[in-house]
C-alpha atoms as one frame of an Amber mdcrd trajectory, in Angstrom:
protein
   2.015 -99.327 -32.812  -0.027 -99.798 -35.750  -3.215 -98.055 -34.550  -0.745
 -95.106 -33.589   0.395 -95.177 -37.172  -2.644 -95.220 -38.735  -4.029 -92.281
 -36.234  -0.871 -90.296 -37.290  -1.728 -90.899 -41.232  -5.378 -89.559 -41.400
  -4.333 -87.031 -38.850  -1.573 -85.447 -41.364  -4.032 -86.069 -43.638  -7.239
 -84.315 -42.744  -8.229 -81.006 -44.096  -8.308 -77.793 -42.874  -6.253 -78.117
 -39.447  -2.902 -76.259 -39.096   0.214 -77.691 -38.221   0.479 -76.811 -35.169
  -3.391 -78.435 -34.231  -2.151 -81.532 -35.542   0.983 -81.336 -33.270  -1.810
 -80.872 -30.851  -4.006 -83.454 -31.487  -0.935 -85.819 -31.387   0.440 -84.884
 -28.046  -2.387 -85.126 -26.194  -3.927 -88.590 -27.931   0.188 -89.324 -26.833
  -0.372 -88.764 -23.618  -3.524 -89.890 -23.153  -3.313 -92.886 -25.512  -6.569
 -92.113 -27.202  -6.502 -92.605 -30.909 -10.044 -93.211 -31.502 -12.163 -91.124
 -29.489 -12.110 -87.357 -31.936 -14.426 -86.038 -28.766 -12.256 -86.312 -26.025
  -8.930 -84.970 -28.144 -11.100 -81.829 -29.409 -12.053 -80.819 -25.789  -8.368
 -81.711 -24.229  -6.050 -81.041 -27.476  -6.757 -76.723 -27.103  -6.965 -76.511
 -30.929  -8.846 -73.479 -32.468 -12.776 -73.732 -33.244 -11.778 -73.773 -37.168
  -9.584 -76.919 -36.453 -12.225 -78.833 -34.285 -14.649 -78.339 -36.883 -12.808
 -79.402 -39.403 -11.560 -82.423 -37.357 -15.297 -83.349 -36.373 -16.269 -82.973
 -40.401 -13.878 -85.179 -42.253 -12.393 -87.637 -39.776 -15.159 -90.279 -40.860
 -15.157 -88.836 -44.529 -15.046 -90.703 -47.420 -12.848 -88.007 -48.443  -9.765
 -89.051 -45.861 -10.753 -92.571 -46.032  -9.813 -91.988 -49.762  -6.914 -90.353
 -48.697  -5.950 -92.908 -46.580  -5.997 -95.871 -48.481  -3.911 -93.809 -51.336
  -1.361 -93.002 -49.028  -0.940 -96.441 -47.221   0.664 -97.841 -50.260   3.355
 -94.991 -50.119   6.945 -95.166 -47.877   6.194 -93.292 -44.801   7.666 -92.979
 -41.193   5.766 -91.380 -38.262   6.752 -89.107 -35.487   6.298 -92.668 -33.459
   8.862 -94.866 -35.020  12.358 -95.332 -34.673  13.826 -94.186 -37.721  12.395
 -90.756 -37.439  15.643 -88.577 -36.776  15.938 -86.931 -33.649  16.918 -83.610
 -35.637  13.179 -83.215 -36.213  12.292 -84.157 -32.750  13.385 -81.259 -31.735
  11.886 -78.291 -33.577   8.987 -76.569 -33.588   6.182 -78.767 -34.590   7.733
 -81.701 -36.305   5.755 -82.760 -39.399   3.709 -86.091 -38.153   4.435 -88.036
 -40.921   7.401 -88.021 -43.681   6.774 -89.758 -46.918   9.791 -90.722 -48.523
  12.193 -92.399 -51.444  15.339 -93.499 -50.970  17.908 -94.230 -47.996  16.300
 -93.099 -44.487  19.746 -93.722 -43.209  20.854 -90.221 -44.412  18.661 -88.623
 -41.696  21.225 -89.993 -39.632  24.187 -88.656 -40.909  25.640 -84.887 -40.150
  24.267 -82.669 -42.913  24.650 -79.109 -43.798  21.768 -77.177 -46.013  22.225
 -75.089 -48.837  19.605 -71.984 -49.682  19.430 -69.899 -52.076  18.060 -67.529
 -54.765  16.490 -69.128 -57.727  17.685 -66.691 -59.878  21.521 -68.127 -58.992
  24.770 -65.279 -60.359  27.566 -66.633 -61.828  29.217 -65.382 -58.218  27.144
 -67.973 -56.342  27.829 -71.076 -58.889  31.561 -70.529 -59.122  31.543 -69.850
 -55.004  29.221 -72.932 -54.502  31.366 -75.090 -56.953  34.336 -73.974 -54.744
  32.536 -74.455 -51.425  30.434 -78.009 -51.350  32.891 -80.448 -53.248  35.000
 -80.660 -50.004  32.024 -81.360 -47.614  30.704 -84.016 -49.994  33.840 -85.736
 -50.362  33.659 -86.090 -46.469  29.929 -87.544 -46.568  28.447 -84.330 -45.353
  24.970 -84.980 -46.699  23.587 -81.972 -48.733  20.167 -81.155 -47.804  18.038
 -78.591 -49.909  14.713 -78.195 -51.521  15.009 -79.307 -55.536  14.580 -75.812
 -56.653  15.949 -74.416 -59.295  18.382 -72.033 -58.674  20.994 -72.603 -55.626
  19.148 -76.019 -54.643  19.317 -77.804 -57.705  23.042 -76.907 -57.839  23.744
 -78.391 -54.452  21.946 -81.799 -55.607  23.553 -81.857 -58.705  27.102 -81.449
 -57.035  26.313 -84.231 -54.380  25.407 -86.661 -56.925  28.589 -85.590 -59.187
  31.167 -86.186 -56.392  29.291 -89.621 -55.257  28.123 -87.721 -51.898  24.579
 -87.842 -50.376  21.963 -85.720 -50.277  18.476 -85.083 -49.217  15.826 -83.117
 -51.695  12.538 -81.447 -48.911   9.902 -80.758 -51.524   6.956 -79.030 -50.855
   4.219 -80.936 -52.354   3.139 -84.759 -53.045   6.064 -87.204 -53.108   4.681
 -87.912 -56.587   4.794 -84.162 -57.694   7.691 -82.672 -59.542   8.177 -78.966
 -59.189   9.832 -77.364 -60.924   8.821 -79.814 -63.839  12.203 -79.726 -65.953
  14.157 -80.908 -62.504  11.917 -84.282 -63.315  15.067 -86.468 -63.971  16.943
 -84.648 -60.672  14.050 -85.806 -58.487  14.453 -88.904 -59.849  18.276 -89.004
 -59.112  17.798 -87.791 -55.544  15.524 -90.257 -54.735  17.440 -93.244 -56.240
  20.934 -92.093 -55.022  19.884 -89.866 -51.747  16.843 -89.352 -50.316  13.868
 -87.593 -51.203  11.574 -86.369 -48.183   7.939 -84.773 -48.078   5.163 -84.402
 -45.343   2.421 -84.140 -47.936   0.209 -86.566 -48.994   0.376 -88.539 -52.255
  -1.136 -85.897 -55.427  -0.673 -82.528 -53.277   0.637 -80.069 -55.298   2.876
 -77.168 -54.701   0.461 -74.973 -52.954   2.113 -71.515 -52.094   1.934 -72.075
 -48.328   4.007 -75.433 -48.569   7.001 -73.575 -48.880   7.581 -71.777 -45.739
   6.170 -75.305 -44.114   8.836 -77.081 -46.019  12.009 -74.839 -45.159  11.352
 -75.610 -41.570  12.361 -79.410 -42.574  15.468 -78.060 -44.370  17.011 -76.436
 -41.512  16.061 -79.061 -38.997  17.742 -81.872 -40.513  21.087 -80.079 -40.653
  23.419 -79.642 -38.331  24.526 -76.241 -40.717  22.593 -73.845 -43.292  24.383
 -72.197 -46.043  23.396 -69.334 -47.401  24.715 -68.691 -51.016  22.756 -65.783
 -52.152  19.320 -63.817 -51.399  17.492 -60.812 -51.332  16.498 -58.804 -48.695
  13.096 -60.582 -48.391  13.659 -64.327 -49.621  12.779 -68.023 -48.267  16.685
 -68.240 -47.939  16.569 -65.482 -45.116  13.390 -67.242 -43.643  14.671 -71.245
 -43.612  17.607 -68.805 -41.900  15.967 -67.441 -39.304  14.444 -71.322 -38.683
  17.815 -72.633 -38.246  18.594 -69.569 -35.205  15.326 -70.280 -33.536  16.260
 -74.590 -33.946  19.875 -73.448 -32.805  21.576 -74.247 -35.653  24.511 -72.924
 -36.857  24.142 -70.186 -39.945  26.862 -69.685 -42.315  26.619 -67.109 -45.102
  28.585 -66.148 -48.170  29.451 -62.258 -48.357  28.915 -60.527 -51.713  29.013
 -56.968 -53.270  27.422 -54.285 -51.000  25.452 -52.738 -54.401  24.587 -56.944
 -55.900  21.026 -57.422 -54.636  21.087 -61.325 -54.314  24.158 -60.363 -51.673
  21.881 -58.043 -49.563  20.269 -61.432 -47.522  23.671 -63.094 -47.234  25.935
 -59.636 -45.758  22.283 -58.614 -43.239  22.713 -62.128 -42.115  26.967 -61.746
 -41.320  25.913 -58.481 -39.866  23.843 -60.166 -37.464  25.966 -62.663 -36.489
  26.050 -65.286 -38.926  29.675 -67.079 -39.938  30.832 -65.841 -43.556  32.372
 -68.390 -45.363  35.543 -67.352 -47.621  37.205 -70.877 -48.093  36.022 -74.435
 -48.030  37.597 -74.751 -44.870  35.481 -72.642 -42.830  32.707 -74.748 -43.709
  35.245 -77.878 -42.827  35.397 -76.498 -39.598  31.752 -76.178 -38.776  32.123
 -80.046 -39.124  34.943 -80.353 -37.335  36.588 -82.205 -39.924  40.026 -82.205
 -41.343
């Protein structure tokens, strides 16, 4: 198992291969139980030219051995081990590796996410205030991504009514972003868990995002969407959770509020609007 965990590590690691190479590259050194021979996985793996030239470049680097050695000393689980939820076995291309702080227990537990706009009303704090203290009172884990905004609300609630909850960030488990949610990071990861499938020192790249939110709605059993525009990463971790069949729950807002355009497209479609704490009770089956 070790030599699988150690393939898995550089492989996360290794520049300039796409997610879904890497998934790739994994399945077929998986099934063939090759983890040493780069060769045979680029010529049986079907990965794009860019990715097999990339892989050929820097898998011997002293770049990734770098890499490597950094990252070793940091928590991490692999697809391979046993603690790795099922949740995330089952979506589309499950990050390799998770890097983590805190309780890996809580990937156990039934969860619901919360998404949001950044730019958070005064309509979605006093609805989410409303909403989430029930849930977390039942050890519904709240899972969101330690933005500012909607997701640092849902942390901060969790933590104030003793519940748990699970922060996906979207660069280095050593990063902070935003920077002032520095001391909510650290709560999260001392009290919940904190989760990332990039390496130690990556920073918030642009791309990470959309990569991250596909975390967010696969470890939840529900995703809750408190406000967003018509185009948002709210609407798109969404859209995740439909393809993952998850259920999506939405909160309905003024037809004219812009931040309620996302949340009454998505009830239009089909999602669940949620008007009382016990709708969301209910997704849970709880009492």
């Amino acid at each position: 198992m070790l030599q699988v965990k150690d393939f898995l590590l550089r492989l996360s690691l290794c520049r300039g291969i796409g997610l879904v190479s890497k998934f790739r590259l994994w399945e077929c050194a998986r099934d063939s139980r090759c983890f040493n021979k780069i060769d045979y996985l680029i010529d049986h793996a079907n990965i794009s030219l860019k990715s097999a030239t990339a892989l050929k470049n820097n898998w011997t680097s002293e770049a990734l051995d770098e890499a490597v050695a950094i990252n070793q000393q940091a928590d991490f689980i692999t697809i391979a081990d046993s603690q790795y939820p099922q949740k995330l076995q089952e979506i589309y291309c499950p990050p390799l590796v998770l890097f983590y702080r805190g309780n890996l227990s809580l990937l156990q537990q039934p969860a619901i996410a919360v998404v949001g706009t950044r730019e958070m009303t005064s309509y979605g704090e006093s609805t989410l205030r409303g909403l989430l203290p029930p849930l977390i009172k039942k050890q519904v884990v709240v899972v969101s991504g330690l933005a500012k905004g909607v997701d640092g609300l849902s942390h901060q609630l969790a933590l104030n009514y003793g519940g748990p909850t699970i922060g996906v960030i979207g660069c280095g488990i050593d990063q902070v972003y935003p920077r002032n949610h520095q001391l909510l990071q650290a709560k999260v990861a001392s009290q919940g868990l904190l989760l990332s499938e990039y390496g130690i020192g990556e920073p918030p790249l642009a791309y990470h995002f959309p990569e991250r939110n596909r975390l967010i709605a696969g470890l939840s059993e529900v995703v809750l969407v408190v406000e967003a525009k018509k185009r948002s990463g709210s609407l798109i971790t969404a859209n995740i959770a439909l393809d993952e069949n998850r259920s999506v729950c939405a909160i309905p807002g003024r037809i004219d509020a812009a931040l309620s355009v996302g949340c009454n497209s998505l009830i239009a479609a089909g999602a669940k609007p949620i008007l009382t704490a016990q709708d969301l009770l209910d997704e849970f089956r709880l009492l």
